[in-house]
mmCIF file as gemmi writes it, N, C-alpha and C atoms, coordinates in Angstrom:
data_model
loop_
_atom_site.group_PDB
_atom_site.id
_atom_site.type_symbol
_atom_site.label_atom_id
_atom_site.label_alt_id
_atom_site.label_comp_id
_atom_site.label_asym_id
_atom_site.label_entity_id
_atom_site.label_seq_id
_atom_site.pdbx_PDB_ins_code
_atom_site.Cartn_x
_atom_site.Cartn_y
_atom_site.Cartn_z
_atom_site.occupancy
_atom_site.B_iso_or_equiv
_atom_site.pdbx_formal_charge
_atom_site.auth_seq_id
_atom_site.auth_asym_id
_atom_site.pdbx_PDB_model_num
ATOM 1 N N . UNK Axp A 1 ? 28.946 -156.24 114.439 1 0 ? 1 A 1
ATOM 2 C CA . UNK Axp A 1 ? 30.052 -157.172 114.526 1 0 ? 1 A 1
ATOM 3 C C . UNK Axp A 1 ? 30.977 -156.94 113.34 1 0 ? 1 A 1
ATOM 4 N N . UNK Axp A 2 ? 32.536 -156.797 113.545 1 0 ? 2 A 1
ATOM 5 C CA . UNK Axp A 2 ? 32.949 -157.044 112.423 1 0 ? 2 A 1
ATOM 6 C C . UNK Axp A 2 ? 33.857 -158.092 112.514 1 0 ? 2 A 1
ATOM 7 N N . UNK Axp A 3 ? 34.251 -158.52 110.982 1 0 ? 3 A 1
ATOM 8 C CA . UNK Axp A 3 ? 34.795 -159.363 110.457 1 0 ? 3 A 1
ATOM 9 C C . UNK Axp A 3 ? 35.937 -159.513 109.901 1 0 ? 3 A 1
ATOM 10 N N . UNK Axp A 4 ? 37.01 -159.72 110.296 1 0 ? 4 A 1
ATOM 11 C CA . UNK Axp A 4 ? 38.293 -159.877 109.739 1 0 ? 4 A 1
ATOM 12 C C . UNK Axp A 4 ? 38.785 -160.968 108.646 1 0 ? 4 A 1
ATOM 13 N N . UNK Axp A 5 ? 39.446 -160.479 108.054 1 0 ? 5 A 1
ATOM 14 C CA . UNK Axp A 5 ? 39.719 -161.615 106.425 1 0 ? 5 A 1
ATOM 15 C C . UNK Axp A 5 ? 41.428 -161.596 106.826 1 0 ? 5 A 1
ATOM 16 N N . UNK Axp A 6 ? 41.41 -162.882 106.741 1 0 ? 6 A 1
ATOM 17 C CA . UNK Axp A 6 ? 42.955 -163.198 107.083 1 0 ? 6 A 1
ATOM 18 C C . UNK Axp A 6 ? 43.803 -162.784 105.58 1 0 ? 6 A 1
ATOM 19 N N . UNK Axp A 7 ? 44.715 -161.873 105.61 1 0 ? 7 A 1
ATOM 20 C CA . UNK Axp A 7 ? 45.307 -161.666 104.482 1 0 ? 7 A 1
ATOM 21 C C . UNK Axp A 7 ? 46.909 -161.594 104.355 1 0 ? 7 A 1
ATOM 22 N N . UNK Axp A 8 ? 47.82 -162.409 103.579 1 0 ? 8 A 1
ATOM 23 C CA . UNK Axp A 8 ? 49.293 -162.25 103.732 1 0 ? 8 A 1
ATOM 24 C C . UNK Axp A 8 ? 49.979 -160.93 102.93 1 0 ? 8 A 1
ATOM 25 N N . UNK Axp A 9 ? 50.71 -160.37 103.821 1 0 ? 9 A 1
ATOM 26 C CA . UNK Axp A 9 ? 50.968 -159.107 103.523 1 0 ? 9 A 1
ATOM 27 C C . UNK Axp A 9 ? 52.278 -159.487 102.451 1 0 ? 9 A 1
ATOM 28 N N . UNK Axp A 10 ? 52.426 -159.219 100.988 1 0 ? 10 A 1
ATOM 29 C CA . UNK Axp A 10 ? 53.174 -159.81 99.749 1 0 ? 10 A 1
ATOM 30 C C . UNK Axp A 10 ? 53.837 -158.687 99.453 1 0 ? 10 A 1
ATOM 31 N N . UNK Axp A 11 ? 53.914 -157.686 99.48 1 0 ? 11 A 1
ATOM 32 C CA . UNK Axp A 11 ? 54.168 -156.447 99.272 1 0 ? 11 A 1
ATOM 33 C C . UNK Axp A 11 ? 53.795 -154.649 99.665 1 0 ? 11 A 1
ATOM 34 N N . UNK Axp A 12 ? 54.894 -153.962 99.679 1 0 ? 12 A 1
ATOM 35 C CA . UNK Axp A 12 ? 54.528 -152.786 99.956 1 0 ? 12 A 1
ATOM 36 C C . UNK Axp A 12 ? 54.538 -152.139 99.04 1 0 ? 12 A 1
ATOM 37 N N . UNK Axp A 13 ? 53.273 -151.107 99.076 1 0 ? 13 A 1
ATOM 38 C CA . UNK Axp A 13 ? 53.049 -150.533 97.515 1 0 ? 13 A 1
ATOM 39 C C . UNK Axp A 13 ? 53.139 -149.101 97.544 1 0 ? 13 A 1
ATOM 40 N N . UNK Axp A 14 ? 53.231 -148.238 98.859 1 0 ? 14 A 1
ATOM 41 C CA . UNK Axp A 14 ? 53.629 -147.304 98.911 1 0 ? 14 A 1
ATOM 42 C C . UNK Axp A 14 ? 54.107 -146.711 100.879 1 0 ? 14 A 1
ATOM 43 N N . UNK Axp A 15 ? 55.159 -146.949 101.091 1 0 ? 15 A 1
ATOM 44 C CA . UNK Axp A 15 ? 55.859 -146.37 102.054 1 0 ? 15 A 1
ATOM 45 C C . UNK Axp A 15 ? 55.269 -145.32 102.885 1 0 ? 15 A 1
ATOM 46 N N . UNK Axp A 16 ? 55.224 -144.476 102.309 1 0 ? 16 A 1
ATOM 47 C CA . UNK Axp A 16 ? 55.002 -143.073 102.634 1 0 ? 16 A 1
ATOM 48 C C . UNK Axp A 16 ? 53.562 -142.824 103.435 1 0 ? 16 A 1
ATOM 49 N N . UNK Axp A 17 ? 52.309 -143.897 102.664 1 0 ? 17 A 1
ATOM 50 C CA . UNK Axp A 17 ? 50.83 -143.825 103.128 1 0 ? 17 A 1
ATOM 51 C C . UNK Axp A 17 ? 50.611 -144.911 104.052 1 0 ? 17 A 1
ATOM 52 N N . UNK Axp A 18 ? 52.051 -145.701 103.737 1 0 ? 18 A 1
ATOM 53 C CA . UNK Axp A 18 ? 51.677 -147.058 104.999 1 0 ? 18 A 1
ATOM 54 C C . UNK Axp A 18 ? 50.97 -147.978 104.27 1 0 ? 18 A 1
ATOM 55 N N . UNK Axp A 19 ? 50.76 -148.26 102.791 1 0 ? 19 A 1
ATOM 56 C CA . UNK Axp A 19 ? 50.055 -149.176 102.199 1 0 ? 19 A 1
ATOM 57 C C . UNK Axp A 19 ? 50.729 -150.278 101.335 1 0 ? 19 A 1
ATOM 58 N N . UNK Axp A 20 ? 50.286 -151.825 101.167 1 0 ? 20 A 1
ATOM 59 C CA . UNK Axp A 20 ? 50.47 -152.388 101.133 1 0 ? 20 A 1
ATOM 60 C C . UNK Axp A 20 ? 50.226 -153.691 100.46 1 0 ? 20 A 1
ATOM 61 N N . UNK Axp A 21 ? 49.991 -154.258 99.983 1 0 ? 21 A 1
ATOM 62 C CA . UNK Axp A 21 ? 49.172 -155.402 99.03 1 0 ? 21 A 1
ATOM 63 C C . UNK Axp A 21 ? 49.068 -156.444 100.099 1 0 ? 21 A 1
ATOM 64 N N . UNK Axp A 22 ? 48.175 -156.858 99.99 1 0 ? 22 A 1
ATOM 65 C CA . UNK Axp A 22 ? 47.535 -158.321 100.981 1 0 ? 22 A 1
ATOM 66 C C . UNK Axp A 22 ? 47.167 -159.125 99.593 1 0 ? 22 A 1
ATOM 67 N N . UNK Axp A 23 ? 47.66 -160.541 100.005 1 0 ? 23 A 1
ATOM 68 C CA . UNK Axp A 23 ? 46.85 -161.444 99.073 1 0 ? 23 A 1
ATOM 69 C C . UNK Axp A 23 ? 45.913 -162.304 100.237 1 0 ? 23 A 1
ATOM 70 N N . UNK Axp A 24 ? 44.297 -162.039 99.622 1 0 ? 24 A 1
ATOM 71 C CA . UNK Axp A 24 ? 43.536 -162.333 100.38 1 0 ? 24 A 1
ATOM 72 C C . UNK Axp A 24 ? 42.622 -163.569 99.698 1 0 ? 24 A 1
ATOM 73 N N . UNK Axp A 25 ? 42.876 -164.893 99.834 1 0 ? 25 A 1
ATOM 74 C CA . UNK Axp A 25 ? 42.128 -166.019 99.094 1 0 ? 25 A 1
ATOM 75 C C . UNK Axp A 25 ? 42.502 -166.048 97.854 1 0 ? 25 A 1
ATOM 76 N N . UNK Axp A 26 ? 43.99 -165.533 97.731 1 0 ? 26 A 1
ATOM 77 C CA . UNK Axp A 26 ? 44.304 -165.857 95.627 1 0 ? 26 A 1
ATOM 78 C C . UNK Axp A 26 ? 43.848 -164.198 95.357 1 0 ? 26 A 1
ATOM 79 N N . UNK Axp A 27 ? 42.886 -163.26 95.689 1 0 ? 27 A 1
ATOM 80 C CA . UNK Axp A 27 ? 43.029 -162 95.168 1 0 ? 27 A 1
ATOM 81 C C . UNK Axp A 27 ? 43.61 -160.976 96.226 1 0 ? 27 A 1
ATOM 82 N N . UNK Axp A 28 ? 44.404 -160.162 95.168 1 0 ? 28 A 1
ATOM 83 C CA . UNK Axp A 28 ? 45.133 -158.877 96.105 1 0 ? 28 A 1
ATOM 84 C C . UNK Axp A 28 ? 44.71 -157.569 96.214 1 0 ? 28 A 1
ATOM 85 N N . UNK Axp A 29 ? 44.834 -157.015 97.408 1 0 ? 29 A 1
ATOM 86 C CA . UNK Axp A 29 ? 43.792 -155.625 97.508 1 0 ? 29 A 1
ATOM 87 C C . UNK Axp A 29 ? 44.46 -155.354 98.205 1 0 ? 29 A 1
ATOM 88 N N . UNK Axp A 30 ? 45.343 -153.855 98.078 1 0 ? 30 A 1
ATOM 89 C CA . UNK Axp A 30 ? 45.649 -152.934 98.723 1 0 ? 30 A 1
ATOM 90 C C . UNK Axp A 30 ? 45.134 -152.563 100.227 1 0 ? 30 A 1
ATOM 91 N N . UNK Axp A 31 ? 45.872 -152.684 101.007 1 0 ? 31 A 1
ATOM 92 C CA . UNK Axp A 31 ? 45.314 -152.383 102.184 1 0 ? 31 A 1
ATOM 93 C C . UNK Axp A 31 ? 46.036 -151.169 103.092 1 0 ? 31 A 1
ATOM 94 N N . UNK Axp A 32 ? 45.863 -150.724 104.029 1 0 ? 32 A 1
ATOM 95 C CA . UNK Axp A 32 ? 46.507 -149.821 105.058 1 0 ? 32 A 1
ATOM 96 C C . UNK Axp A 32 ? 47.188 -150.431 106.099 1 0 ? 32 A 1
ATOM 97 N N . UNK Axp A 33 ? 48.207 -150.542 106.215 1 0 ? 33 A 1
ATOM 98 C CA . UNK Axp A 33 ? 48.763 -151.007 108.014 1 0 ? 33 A 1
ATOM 99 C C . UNK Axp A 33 ? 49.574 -150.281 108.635 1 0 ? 33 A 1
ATOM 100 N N . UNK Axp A 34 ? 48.906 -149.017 109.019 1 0 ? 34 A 1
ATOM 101 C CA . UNK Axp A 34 ? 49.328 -148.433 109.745 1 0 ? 34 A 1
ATOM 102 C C . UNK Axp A 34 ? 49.406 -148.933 111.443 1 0 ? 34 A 1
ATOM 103 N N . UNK Axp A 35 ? 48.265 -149.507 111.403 1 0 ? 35 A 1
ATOM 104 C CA . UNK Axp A 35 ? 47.358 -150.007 112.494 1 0 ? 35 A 1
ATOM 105 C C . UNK Axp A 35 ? 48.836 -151.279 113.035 1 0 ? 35 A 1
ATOM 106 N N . UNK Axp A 36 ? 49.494 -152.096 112.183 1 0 ? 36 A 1
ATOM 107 C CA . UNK Axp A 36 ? 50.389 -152.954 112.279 1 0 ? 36 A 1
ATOM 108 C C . UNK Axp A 36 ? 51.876 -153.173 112.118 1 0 ? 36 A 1
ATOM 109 N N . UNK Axp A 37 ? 52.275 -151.776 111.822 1 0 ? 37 A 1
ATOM 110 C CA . UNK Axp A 37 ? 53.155 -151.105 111.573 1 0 ? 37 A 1
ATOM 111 C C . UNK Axp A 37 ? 54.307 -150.542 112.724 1 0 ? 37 A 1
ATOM 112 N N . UNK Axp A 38 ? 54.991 -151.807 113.317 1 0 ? 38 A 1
ATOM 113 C CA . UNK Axp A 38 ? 55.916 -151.302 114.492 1 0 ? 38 A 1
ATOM 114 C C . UNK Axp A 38 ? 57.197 -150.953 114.007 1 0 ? 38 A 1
ATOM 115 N N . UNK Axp A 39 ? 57.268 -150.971 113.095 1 0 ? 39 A 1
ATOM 116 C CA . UNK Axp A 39 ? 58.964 -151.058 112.667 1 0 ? 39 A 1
ATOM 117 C C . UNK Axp A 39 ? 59.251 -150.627 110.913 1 0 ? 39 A 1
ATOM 118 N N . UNK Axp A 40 ? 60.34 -151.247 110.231 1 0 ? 40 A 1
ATOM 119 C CA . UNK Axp A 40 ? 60.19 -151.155 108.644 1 0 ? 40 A 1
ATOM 120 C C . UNK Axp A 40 ? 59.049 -152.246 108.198 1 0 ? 40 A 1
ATOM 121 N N . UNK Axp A 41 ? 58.3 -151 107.138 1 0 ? 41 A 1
ATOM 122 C CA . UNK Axp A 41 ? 57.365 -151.926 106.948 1 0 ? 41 A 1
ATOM 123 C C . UNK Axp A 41 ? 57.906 -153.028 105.703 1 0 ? 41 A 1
ATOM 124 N N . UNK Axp A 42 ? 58.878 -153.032 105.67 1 0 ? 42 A 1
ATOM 125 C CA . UNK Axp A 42 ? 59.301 -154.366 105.027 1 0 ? 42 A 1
ATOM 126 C C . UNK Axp A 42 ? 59.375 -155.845 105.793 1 0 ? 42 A 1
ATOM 127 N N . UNK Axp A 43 ? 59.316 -155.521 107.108 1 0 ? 43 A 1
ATOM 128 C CA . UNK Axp A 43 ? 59.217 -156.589 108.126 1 0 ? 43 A 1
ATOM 129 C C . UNK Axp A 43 ? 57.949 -157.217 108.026 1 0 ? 43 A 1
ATOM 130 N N . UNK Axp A 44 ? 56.994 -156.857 107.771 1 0 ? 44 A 1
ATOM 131 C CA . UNK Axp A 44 ? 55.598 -157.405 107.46 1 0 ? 44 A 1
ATOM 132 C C . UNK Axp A 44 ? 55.789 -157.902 106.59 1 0 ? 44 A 1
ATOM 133 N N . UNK Axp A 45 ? 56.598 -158.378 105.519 1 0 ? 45 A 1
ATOM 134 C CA . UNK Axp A 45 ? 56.322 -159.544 104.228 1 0 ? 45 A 1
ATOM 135 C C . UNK Axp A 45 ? 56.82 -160.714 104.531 1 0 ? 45 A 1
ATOM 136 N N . UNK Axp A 46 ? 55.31 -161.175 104.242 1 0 ? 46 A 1
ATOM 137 C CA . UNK Axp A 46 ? 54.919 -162.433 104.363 1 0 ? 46 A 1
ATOM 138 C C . UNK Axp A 46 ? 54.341 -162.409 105.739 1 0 ? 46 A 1
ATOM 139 N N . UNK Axp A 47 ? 54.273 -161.952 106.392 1 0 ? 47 A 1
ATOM 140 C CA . UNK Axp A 47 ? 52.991 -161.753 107.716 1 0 ? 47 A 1
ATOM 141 C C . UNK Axp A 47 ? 51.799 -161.624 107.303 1 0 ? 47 A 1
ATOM 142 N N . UNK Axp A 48 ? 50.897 -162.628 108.275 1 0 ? 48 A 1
ATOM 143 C CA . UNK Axp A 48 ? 49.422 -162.537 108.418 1 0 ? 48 A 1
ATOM 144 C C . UNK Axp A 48 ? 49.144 -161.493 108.506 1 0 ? 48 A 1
ATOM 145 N N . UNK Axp A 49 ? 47.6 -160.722 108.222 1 0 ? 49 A 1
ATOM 146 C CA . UNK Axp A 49 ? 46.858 -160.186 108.966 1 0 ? 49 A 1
ATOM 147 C C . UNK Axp A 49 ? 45.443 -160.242 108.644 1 0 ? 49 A 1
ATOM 148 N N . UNK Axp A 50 ? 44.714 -160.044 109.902 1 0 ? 50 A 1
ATOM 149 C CA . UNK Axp A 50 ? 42.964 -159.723 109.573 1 0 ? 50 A 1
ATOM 150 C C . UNK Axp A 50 ? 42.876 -158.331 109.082 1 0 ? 50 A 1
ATOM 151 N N . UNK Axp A 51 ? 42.374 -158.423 107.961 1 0 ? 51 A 1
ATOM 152 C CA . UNK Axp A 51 ? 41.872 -157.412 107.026 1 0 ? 51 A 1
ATOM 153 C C . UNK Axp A 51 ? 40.378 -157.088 107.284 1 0 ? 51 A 1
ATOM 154 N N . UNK Axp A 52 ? 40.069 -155.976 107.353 1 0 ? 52 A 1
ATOM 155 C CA . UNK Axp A 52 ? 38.637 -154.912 107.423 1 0 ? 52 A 1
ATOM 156 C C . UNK Axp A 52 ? 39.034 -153.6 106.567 1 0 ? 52 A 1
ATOM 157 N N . UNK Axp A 53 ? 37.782 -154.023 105.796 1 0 ? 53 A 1
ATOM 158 C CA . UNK Axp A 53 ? 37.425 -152.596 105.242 1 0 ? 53 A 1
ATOM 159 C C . UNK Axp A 53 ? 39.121 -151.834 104.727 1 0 ? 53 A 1
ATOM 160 N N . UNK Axp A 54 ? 39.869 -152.479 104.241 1 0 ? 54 A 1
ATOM 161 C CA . UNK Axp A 54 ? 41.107 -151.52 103.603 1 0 ? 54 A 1
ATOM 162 C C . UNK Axp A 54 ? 42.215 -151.763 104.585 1 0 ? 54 A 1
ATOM 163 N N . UNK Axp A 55 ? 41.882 -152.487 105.642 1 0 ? 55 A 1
ATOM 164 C CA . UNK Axp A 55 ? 42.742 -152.045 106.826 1 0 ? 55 A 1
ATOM 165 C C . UNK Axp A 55 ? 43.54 -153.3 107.409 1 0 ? 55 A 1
ATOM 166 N N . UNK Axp A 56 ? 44.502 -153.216 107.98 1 0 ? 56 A 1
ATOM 167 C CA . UNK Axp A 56 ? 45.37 -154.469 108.293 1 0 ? 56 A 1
ATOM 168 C C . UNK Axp A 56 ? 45.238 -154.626 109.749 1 0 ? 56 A 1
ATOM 169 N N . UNK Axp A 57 ? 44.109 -155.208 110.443 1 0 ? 57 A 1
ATOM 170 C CA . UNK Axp A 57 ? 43.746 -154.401 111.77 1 0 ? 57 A 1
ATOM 171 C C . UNK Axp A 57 ? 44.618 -155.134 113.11 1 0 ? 57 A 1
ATOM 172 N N . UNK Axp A 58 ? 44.996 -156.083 112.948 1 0 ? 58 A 1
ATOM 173 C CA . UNK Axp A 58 ? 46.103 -156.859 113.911 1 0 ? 58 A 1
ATOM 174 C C . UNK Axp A 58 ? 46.852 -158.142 113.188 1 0 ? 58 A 1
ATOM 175 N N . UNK Axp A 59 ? 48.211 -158.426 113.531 1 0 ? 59 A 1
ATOM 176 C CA . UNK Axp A 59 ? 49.129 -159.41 112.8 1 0 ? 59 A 1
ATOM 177 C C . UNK Axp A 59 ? 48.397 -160.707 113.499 1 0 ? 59 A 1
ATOM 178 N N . UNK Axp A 60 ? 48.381 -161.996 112.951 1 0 ? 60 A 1
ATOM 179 C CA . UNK Axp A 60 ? 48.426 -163.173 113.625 1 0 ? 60 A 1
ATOM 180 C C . UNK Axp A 60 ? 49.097 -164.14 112.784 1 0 ? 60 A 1
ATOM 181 N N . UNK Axp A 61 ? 49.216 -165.215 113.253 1 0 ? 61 A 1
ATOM 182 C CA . UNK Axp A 61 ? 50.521 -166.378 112.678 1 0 ? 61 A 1
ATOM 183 C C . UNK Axp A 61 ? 49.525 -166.795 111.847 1 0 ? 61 A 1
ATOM 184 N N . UNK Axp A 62 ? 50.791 -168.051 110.782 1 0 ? 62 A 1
ATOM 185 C CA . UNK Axp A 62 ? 49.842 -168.865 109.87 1 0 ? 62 A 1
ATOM 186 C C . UNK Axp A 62 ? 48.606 -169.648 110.524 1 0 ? 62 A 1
ATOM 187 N N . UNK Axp A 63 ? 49.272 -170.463 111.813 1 0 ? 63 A 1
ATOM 188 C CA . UNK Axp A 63 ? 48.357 -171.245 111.603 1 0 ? 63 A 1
ATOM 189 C C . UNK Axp A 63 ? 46.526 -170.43 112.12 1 0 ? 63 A 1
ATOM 190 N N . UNK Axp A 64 ? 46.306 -169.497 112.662 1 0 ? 64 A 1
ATOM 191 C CA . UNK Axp A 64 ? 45.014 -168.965 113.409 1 0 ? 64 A 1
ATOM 192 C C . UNK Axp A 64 ? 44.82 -168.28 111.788 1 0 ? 64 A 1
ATOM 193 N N . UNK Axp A 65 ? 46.015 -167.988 110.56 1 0 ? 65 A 1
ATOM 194 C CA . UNK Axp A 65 ? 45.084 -167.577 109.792 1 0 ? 65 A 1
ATOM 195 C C . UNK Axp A 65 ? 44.463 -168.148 108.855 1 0 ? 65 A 1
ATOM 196 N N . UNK Axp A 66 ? 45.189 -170.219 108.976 1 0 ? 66 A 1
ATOM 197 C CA . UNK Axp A 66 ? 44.541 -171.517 108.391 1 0 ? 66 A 1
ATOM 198 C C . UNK Axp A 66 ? 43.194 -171.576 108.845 1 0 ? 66 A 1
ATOM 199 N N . UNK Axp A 67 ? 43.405 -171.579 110.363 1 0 ? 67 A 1
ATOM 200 C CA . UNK Axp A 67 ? 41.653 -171.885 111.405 1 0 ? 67 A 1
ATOM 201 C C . UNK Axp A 67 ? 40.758 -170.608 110.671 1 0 ? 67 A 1
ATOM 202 N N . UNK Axp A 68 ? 41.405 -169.73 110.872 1 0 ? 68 A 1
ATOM 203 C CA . UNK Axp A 68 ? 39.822 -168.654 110.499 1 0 ? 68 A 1
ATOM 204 C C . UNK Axp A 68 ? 39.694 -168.783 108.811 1 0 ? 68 A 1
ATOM 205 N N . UNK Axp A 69 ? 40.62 -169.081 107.905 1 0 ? 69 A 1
ATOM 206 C CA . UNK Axp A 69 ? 40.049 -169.483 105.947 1 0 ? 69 A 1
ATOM 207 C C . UNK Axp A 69 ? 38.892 -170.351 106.237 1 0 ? 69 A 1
ATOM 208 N N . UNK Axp A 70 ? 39.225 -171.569 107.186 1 0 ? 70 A 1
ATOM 209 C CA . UNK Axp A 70 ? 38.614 -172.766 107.103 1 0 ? 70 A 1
ATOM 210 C C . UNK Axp A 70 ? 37.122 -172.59 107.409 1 0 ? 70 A 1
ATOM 211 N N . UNK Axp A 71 ? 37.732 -171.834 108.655 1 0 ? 71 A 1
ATOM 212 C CA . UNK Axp A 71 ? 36.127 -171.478 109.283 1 0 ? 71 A 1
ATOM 213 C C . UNK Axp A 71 ? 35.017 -170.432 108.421 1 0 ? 71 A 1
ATOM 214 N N . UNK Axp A 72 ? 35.504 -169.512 107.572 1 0 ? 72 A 1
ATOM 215 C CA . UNK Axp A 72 ? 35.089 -168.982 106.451 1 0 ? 72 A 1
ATOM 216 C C . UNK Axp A 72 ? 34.811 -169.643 105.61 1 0 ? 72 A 1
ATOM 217 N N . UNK Axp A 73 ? 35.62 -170.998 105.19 1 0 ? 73 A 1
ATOM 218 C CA . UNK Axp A 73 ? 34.808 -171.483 103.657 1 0 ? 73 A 1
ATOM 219 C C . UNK Axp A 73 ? 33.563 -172.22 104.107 1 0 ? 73 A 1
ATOM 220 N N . UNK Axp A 74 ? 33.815 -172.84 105.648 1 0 ? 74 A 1
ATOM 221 C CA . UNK Axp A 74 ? 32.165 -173.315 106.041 1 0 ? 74 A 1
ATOM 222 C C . UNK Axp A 74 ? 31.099 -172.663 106.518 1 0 ? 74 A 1
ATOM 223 N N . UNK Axp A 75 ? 31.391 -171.706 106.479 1 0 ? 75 A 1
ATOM 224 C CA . UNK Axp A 75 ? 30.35 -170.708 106.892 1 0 ? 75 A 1
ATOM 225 C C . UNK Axp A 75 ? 29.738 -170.212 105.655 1 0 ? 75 A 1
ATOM 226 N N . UNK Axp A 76 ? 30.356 -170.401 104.592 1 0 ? 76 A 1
ATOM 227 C CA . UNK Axp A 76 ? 30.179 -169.928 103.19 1 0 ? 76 A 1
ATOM 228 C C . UNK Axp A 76 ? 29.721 -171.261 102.504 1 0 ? 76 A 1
ATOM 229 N N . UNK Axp A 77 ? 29.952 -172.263 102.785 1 0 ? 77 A 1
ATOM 230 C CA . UNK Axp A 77 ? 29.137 -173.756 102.544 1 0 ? 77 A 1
ATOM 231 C C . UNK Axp A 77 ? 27.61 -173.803 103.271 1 0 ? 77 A 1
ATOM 232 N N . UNK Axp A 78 ? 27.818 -173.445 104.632 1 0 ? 78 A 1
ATOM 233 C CA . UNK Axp A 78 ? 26.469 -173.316 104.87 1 0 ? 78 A 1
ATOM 234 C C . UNK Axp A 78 ? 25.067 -172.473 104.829 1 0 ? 78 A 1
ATOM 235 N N . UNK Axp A 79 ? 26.088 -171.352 104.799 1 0 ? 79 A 1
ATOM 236 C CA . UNK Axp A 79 ? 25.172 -170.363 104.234 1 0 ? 79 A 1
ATOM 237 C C . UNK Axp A 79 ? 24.349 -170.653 102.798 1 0 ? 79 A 1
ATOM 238 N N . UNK Axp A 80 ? 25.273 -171.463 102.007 1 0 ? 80 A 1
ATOM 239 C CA . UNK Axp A 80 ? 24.863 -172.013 100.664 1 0 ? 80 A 1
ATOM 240 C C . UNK Axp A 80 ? 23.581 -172.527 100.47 1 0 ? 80 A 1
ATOM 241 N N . UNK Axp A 81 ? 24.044 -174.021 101.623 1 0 ? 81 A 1
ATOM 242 C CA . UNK Axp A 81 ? 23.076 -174.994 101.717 1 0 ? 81 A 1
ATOM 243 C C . UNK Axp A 81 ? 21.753 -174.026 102.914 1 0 ? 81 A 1
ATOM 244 N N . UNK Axp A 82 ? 21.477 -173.39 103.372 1 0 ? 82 A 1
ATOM 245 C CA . UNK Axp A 82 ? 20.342 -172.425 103.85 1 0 ? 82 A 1
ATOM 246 C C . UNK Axp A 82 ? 19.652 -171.824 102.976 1 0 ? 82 A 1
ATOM 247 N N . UNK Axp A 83 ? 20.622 -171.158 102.114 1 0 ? 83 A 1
ATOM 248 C CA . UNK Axp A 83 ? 19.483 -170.271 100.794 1 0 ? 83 A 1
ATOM 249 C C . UNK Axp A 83 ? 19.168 -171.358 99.684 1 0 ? 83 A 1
ATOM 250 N N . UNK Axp A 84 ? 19.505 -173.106 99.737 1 0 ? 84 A 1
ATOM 251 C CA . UNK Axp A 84 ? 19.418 -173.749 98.615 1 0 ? 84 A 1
ATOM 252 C C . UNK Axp A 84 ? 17.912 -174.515 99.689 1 0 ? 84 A 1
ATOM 253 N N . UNK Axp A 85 ? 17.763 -174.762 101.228 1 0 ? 85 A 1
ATOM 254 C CA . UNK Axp A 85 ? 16.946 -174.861 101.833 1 0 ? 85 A 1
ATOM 255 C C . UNK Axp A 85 ? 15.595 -173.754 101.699 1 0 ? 85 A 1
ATOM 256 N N . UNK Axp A 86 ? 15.698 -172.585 101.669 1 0 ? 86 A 1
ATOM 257 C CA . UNK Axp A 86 ? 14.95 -171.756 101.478 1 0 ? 86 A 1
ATOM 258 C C . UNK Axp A 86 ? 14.292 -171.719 100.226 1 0 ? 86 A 1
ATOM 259 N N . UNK Axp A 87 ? 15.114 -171.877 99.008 1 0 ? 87 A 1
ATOM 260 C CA . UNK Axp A 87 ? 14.591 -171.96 97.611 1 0 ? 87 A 1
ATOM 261 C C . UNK Axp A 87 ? 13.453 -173.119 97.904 1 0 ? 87 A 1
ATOM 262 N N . UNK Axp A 88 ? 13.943 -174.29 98.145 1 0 ? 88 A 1
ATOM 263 C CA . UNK Axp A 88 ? 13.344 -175.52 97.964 1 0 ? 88 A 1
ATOM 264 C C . UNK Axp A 88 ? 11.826 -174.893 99.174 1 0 ? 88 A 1
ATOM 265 N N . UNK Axp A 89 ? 11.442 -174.552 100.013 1 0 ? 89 A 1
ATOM 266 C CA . UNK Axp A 89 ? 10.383 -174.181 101.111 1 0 ? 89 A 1
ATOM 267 C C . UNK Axp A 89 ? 9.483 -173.272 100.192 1 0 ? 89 A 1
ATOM 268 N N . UNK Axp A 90 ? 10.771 -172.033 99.749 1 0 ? 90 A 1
ATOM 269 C CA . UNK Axp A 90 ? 9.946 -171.453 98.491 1 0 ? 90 A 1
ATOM 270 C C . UNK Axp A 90 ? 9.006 -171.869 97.404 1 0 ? 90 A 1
ATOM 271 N N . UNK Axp A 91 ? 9.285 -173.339 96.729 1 0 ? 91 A 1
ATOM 272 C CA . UNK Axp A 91 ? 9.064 -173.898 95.941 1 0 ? 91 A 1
ATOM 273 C C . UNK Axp A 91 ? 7.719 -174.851 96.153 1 0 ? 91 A 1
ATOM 274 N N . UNK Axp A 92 ? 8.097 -175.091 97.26 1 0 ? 92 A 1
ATOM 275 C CA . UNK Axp A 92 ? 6.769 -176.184 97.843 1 0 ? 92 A 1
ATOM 276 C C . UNK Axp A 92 ? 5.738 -175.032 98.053 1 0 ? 92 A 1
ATOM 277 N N . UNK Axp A 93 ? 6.038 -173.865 99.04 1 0 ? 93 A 1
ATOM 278 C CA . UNK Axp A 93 ? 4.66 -173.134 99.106 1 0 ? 93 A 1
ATOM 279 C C . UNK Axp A 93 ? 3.961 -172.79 98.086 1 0 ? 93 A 1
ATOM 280 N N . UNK Axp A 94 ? 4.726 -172.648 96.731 1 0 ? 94 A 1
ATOM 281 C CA . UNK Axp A 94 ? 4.248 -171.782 95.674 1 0 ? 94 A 1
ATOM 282 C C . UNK Axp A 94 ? 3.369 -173.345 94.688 1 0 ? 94 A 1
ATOM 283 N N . UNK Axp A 95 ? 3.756 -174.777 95.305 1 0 ? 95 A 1
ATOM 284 C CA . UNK Axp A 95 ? 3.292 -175.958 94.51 1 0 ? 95 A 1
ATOM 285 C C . UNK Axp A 95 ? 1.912 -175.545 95.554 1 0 ? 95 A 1
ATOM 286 N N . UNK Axp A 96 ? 1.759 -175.643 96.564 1 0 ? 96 A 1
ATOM 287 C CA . UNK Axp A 96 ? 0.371 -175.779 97.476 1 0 ? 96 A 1
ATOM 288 C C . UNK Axp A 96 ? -0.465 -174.643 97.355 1 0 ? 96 A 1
């Protein structure tokens, strides 16, 4: 399965390779959008996209890229509270 990271495309950092700066959650990482790339790629600033692995893999609007942050920070809350569940199971077997 993969996973896309919603990222706003803030700048182009080199023309020529098709690359680009995404700010992804407050940090920025160079990405590729070739993949998203219909026109001047100056038209992409300030456009969404799901980010993989370096890559800008399809555009989507703000708001689907509000729904999928959101849905990421709870998935990242629960995942939390699972390994803070597991510690605690850990803890009891090792009391018995």
């Amino acid at each position: 399965m993969c996973l896309g990271i919603p990222g706003q495309i803030v700048a182009i950092t080199d023309a020529g390779r098709l690359m680009a700066m995404a700010d992804v959650s407050g940090v920025r990482r160079e990405v590729n959008v070739a993949c998203v790339a219909e026109g001047p790629l100056e038209d992409l600033l300030g456009r969404w996209a799901l980010i993989h692995v370096g890559f800008a893999m399809s555009l989507i609007d703000e708001e689907e890229a509000a729904k999928t942050l959101a849905a990421l920070h709870d998935l990242g809350e629960a995942q939390e509270a699972l390994a803070q569940m597991a510690e605690g199971d850990a803890a009891l077997e090792g009391r018995a």
